[in-house]
Structures are given as C-alpha cells and as structure tokens.
C-alpha positions, -999 to 999 in steps of 0.1 A, spaced: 300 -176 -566 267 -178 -550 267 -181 -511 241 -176 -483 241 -150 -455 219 -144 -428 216 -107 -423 194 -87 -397 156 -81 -417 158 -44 -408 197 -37 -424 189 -60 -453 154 -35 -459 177 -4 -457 198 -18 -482 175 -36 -504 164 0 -506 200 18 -511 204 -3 -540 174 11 -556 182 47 -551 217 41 -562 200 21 -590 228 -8 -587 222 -51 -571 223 -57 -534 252 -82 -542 272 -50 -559 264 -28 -527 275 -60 -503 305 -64 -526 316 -26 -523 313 -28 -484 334 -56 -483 359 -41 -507 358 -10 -479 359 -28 -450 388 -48 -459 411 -16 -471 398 0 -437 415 -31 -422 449 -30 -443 453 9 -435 448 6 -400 473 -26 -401 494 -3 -419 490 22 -390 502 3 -362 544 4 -370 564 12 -341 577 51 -345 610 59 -356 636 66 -329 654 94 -348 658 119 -315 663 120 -284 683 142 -256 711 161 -276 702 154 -314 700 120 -331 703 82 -317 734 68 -313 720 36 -333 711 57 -367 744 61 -386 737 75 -415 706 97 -418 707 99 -457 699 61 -468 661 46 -455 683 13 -447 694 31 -412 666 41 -404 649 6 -409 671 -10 -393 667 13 -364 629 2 -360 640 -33 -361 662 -26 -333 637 -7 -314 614 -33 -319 
C-alpha cells in the first residue's frame, strides 16, 4: 500500500542512510520499527496485570482454595480486581 508521511528532514537523512549500511529500503527499515514499536506496546500491555494475592499475614488468602489448579488463582485476580 503506498501512503504519505511527513517525517522530520534530519531523522529521515539518518535513516535514508541506515538503510544503506544495512543495505535494505527505507520502507523495510520503517516497517521493522513499526513491527517493534507495536510488540513494545503489547508487552508492556501485557505488563500491567494486577499481582496475584496469594499471601498475606499467616500463609495464604482465604479467597484461594485450591492452590494446585490456575482456575483459583484466576479467579482470585478477578476478585482482587
């Protein structure tokens, strides 16, 4: 797809001239930044889930049943959440 950008003269000289020492398009380079940017994104997304409440005062929380299936403890975040 072809689409226009308006990008700063001096970043689009430094990479005009990263994608000649890497020997590869500026449209590849633009791509791959994109592509990191966005996983960057879904990581720290990813990142932000409240913490398990699995202690406390004396041992485990009252709300976790059974400590040998995930489906406790999810349910424990939902009801922390």
């Amino acid at each position: 797809m072809r689409t226009t950008l308006n990008i700063d003269s001096e970043l689009l000289i430094k990479a005009k001239s990263l994608a000649a020492k890497e020997r590869t398009h500026l449209t590849r380079l633009i791509e791959q930044g994109l592509m990191l940017r966005l996983k960057k994104q879904t990581v720290r997304s990813y990142r932000h889930r409240p913490d398990l409440p699995v202690s406390g005062k004396g041992g485990l929380q009252k709300t976790i049943s059974d400590t040998l299936t995930h489906r406790a403890l999810l349910d424990a975040v939902d009801d922390a959440s």
